[in-house]
N, C-alpha and C positions, 0 to 999 in steps of 0.2 A: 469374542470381545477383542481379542488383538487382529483381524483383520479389519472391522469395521470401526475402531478408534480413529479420530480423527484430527488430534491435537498434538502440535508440535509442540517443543521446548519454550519458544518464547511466551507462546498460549498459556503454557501450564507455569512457567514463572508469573505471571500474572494474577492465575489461579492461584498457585502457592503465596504469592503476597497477599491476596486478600480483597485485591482492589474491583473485583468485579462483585464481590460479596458489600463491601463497602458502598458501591457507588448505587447497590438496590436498596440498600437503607437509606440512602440518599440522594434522590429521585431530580431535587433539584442540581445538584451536578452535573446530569447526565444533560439537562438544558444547558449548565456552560460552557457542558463539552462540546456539545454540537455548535453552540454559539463563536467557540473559537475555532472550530474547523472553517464557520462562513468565515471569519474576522480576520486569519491568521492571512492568506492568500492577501486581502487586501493592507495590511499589515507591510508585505511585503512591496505591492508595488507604490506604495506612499515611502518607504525609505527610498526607492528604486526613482521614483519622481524627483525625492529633494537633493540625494545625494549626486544621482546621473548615475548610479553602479548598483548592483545587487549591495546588500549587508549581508556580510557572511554567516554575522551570530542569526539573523532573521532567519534565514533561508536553513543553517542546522535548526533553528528551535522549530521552522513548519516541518522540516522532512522527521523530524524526529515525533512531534505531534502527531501525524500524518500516519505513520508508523503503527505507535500507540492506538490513535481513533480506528485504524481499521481494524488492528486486531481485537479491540474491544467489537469491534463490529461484529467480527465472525464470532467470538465468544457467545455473545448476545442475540444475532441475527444469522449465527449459523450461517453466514456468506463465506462464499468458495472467495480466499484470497486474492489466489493467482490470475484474475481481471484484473485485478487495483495493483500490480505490483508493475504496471507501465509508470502510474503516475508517483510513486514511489521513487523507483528508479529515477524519471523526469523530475521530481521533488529536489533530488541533488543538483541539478542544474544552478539551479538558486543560490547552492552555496559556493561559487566562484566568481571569479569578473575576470581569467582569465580564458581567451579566445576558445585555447587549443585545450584544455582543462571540456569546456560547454560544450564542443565539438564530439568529443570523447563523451559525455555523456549521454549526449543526443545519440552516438552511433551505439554504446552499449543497448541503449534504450530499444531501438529500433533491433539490431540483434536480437535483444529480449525475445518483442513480438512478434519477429517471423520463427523463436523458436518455438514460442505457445500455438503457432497457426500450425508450422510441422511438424510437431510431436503431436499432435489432437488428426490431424489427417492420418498419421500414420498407426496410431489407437484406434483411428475405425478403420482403417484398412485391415489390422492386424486382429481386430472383433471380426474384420468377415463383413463390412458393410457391400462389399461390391461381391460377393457372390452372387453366382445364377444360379443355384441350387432353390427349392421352394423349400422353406421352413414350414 
């Protein structure tokens, strides 16, 4: 049981609130959730049009939705997080209008996924992918 558990903290505060048990009683939800994961993005770039700048309260309430919907995802859909946590990451972009601030995010970003590309190379190196031995 404890090597094959698969739920972090924020997983199981969720669990523990209740809200994944909730939103199976309540089927329609789960339509508005997905409805505001399409909505929320566009959301965005209609402030981003009128103003000429990101809205910062917008851009925390999608990264923080964003958040939220994926972890209900893996709850639910049992999906491997750490693909989605580029656009996560990319998600805070949103909430600056400051150059050097978006820069900084873009590069942590980018860090991110070359550490997901070499830590996953060096998982199979370290499994033994490149051996010449015959299994």
């Amino acid at each position: 049981m404890f090597f094959n558990y698969n739920r972090d903290l924020t997983e199981l505060a969720l669990i523990g609130a209740g809200i994944p048990h909730w939103l199976m009683g309540h089927p329609a939800m789960l339509v508005l959730l997905d409805g505001l994961a399409l909505l929320l993005p566009v959301v965005l770039l209609v402030v981003w049009r009128i103003r000429g700048r990101f809205g910062i309260a917008a851009g925390v309430v999608f990264s923080a939705f964003l958040s939220f919907y994926l972890l209900l995802a893996d709850i639910f859909w049992q999906v491997d997080l750490q693909p989605f946590m580029l656009y996560i990451l990319l998600s805070f972009a949103f909430c600056t209008n400051r150059p050097e601030r978006f820069d900084g995010i873009l590069r942590l970003s980018r860090y991110y996924f070359l550490y997901v590309f070499a830590s996953a190379a060096l998982w199979k190196i370290a499994r033994g992918l490149f051996s010449t031995r015959p299994r």
